[in-house]
N, C-alpha and C positions, 0 to 999 in steps of 0.2 A: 442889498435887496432892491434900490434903488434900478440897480440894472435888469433886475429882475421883474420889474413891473412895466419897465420900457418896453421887454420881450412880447408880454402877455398884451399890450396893449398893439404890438405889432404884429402877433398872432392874432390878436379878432379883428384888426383892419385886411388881415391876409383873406382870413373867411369870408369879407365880404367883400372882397375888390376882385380876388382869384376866379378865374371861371367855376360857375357853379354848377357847371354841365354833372354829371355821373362819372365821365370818362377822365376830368380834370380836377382837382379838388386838392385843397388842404383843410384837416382837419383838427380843431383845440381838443383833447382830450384829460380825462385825469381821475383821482380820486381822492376825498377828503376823509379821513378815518381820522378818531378819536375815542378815546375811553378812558372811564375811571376804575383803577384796579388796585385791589390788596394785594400784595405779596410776602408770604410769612418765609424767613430765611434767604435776605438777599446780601451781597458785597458784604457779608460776613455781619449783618442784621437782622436783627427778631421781625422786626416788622417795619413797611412799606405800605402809604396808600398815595395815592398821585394821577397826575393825566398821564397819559401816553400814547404818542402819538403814530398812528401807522399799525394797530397791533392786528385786525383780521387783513387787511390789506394796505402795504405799504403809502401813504401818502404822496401822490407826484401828480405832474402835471406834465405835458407833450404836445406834440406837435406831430399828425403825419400827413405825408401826399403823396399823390401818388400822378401822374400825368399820362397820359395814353399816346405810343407810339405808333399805333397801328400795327395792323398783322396781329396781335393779339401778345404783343408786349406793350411793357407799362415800363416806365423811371417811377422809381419808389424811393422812399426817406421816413425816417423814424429821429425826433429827438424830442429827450424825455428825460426829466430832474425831477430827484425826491427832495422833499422839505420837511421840517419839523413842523406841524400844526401850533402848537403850544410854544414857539419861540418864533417862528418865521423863518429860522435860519433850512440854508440849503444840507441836507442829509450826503456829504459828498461835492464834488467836483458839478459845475452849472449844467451837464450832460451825462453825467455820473452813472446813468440807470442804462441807456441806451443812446448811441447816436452813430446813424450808418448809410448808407445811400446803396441803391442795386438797382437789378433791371428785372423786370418776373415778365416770367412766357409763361402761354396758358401751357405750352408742349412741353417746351424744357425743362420749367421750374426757376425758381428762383435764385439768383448769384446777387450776396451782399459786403460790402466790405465796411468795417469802423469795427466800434465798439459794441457789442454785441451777446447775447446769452449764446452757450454752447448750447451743442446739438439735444446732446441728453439730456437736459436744463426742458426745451421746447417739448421734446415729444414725452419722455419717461414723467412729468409733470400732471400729466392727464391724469392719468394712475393711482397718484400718488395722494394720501390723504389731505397732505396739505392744501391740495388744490381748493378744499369746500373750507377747512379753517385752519389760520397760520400755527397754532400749534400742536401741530399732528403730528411733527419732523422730527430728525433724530438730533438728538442732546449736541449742540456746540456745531453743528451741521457740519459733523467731519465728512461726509460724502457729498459735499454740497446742494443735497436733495432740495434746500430752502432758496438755490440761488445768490448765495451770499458773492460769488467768483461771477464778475463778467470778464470777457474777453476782449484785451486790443488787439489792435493789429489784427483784425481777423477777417478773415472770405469764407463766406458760408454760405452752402450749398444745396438748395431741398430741394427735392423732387416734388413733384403735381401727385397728386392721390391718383393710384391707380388700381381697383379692384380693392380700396379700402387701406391698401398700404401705401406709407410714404417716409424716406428716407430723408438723412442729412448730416451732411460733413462737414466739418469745420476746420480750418488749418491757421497759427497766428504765428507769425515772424517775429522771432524774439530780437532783429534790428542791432544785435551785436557784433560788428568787426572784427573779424578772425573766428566767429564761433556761432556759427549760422543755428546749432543743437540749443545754445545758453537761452533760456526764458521762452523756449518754448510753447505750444501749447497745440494739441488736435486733439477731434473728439468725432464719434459718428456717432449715430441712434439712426431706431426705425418702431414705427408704429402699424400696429395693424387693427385695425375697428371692423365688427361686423356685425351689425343690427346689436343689439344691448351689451355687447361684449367689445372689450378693448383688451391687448394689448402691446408693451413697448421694455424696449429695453436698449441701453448703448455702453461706450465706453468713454473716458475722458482721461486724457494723461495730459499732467503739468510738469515742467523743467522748471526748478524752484533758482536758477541761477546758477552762476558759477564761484563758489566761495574764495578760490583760486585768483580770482582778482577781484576780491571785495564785492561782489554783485551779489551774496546769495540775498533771495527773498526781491532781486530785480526779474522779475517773470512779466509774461504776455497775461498772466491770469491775475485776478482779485486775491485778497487775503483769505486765509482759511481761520488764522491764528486768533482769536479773539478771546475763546475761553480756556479754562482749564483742561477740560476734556484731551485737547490734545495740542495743550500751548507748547509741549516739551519738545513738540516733535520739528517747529517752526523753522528749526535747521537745516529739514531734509534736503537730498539735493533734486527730489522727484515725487510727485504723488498721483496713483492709479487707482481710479475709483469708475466701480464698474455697477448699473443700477439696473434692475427690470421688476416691472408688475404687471398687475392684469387687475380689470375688475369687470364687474358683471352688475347690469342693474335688471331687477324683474319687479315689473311694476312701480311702485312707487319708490321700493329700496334697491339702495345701491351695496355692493358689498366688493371688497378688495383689500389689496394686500403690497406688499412690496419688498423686496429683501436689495441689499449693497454692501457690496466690499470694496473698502478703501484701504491703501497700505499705502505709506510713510518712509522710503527706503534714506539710506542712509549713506556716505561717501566717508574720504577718510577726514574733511573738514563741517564735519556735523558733531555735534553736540552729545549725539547717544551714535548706537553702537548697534548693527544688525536692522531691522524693521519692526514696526507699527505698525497691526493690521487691527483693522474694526470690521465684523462683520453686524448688519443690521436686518432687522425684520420689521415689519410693521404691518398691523391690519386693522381693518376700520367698516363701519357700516354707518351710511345716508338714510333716513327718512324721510321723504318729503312729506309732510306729513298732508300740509294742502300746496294751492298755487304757493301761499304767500310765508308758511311757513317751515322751516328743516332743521334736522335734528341731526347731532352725528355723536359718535363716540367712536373713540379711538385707541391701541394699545401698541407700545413702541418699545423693542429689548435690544438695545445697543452690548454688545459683547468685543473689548480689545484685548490684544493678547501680540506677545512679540520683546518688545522690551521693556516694558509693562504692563497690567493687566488689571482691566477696572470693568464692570458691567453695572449700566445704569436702565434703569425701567419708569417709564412714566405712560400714565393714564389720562386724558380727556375725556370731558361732557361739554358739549356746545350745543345753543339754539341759536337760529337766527329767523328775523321775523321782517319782511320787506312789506313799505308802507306803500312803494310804487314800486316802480319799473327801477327807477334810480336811486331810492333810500332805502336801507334799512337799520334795525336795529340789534348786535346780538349780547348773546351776555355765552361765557367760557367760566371753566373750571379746570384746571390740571394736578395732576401731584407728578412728583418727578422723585425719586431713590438713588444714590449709585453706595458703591462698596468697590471696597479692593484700592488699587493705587493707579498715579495718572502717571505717574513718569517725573514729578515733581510733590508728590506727596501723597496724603489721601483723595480721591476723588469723593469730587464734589457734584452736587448734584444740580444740574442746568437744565429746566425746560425749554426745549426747542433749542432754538440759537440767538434767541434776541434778549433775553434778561441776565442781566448778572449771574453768575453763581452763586451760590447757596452761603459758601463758605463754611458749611457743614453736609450731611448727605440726606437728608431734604431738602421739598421746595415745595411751597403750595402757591398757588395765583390764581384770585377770582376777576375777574374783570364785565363791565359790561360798558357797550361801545354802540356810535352812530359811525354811519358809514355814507358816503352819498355819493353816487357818480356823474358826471360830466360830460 
């Protein structure tokens, strides 16, 4: 942590020594999220009450800049680390969330290479419920709809908005000797907005390694593997997960939906046999109700089927209520169900992707939380 406060101490001497022009700039950014939450049926327990830390919005802090080349390019940089609030410690790796350098034309668009969110991750993200609260996502985030998978080794590609739509490609060198395919990773999306109406859709394929020589589970991509939901499938030697939504705001409510199919496929040094597929749905409705306050609720039906087969359904109610421009306060409610089998026994029932499992097949989680940005 100690290096860690060098950093941030060398980031606000940056802000104020760097040219402060518009065209030059480096900027400290971040977010400080906290709450205290009940949770009945977790890690195989009746009941949970505790902080926790990051739960509407991840916790982190970064750095970007951008510098002006003229012609109407820029040199750009992003880097950015999550923390634990309630221990200090780093969530991950000191750059863990984002860390990448490019060049952006106002004509051509944007080329970046490091560490980076996929394509679909950036634009299918607008759409999707969880953009207004973290747990609107599907159970165990087997589709990575929550972001759980960033990407190394990656060059990524968007286009400039033109006529309301804008694309983007991403390609990551899985860096393995003799096996240019092992630990792959590409993705495109595209978005298209026009006046109260949005929408996006893309694709994302991961090469989970080559088992063949000891690597599987060494990929260009982030873990998937964390819960039940689909721990079984950890083996795979590939995962294609493909997402689109739309939503529509009129007036003060917003309303939308989103559906993904993710499949799990299988080699002859995999652990199961044939494919996993998940197909998800999700729909949701925004109320703003004024400036300062929003309401959402939300309803999520995860469905796998393949070489096993579990369906899990879970419900939110969320407020949030901002005291400025930078604070606010919100309080959540969830229940989460599943039934059927995961490929390693009963499935269990996971809200979103960031709480334990259930260890039986409910889960309720009340929580209420401060938020502040930076």
């Amino acid at each position: 942590m100690r290096h860690s406060r060098k950093l941030l101490l060398l980031a606000s001497l940056i802000s104020i020594t760097y040219d402060a022009s518009a065209q030059n700039s480096v900027t400290l950014y971040g977010i400080i999220d906290d709450s205290i939450q009940y949770v009945h049926n977790t890690d195989g327990k009746s009941n949970q009450i505790g902080l926790q830390s990051g739960q509407y919005s991840v916790s982190h802090w970064g750095l970007k800049g951008n510098e002006d080349l003229g012609g109407g390019l820029s040199a750009i940089f992003t880097l950015e680390s999550g923390f634990d609030l309630n221990s200090g410690a780093l969530t991950g790796s000191e750059f863990g969330r984002q860390a990448f350098v490019g060049l952006k034309s106002d004509r051509f668009g944007t080329i970046t290479v490091g560490r980076q969110y996929d394509a679909v991750e950036d634009l299918t993200y607008e759409v999707q419920p969880n953009a207004y609260g973290y747990y609107f996502t599907t159970p165990g985030d087997v589709d990575n709809a929550d972001a759980s998978v960033r990407i190394n080794n990656a060059i990524k590609w968007a286009s400039p908005v033109i006529g309301g739509f804008q694309a983007e490609v991403t390609y990551a060198l899985g860096g393995v000797a003799g096996s240019t395919g092992s630990g792959q990773s590409y993705t495109a999306a595209a978005l298209y907005t026009h006046g109260p109406f949005k929408m996006a859709g893309g694709y994302l394929h991961i090469d989970n390694g080559n088992a063949a020589t000891s690597s599987r589970g060494a990929t260009t991509a982030g873990s998937l593997f964390f819960s039940p939901v689909n721990e079984a499938y950890a083996s795979a030697s590939s995962i294609n997960i493909g997402r689109a939504g739309l939503s529509y705001t009129l007036g003060p409510v917003t309303l939308g939906g989103y559906y993904s199919y993710a499949e799990y496929l299988s080699d002859a040094n995999s652990k199961f046999s044939g494919a996993e597929r998940y197909n998800n749905g999700s729909i949701y409705a925004v109320w703003q109700v004024n400036p300062a306050m929003l309401l959402q609720t939300g309803y999520d039906y995860l469905k796998s089927h393949g070489d096993s087969s579990a369906t899990y359904q879970q419900v939110t109610v969320a407020a949030d209520y901002y005291l400025s421009k930078r604070t606010d306060v919100y309080a959540s409610a969830s229940y989460g169900h599943a039934s059927g089998k995961n490929g390693i026994g009963s499935a269990q029932a996971v809200i979103a992707d960031s709480y334990a499992a259930a260890g039986t097949n409910t889960q309720e989680l009340v929580m209420l939380g401060i938020r502040h940005r930076f």
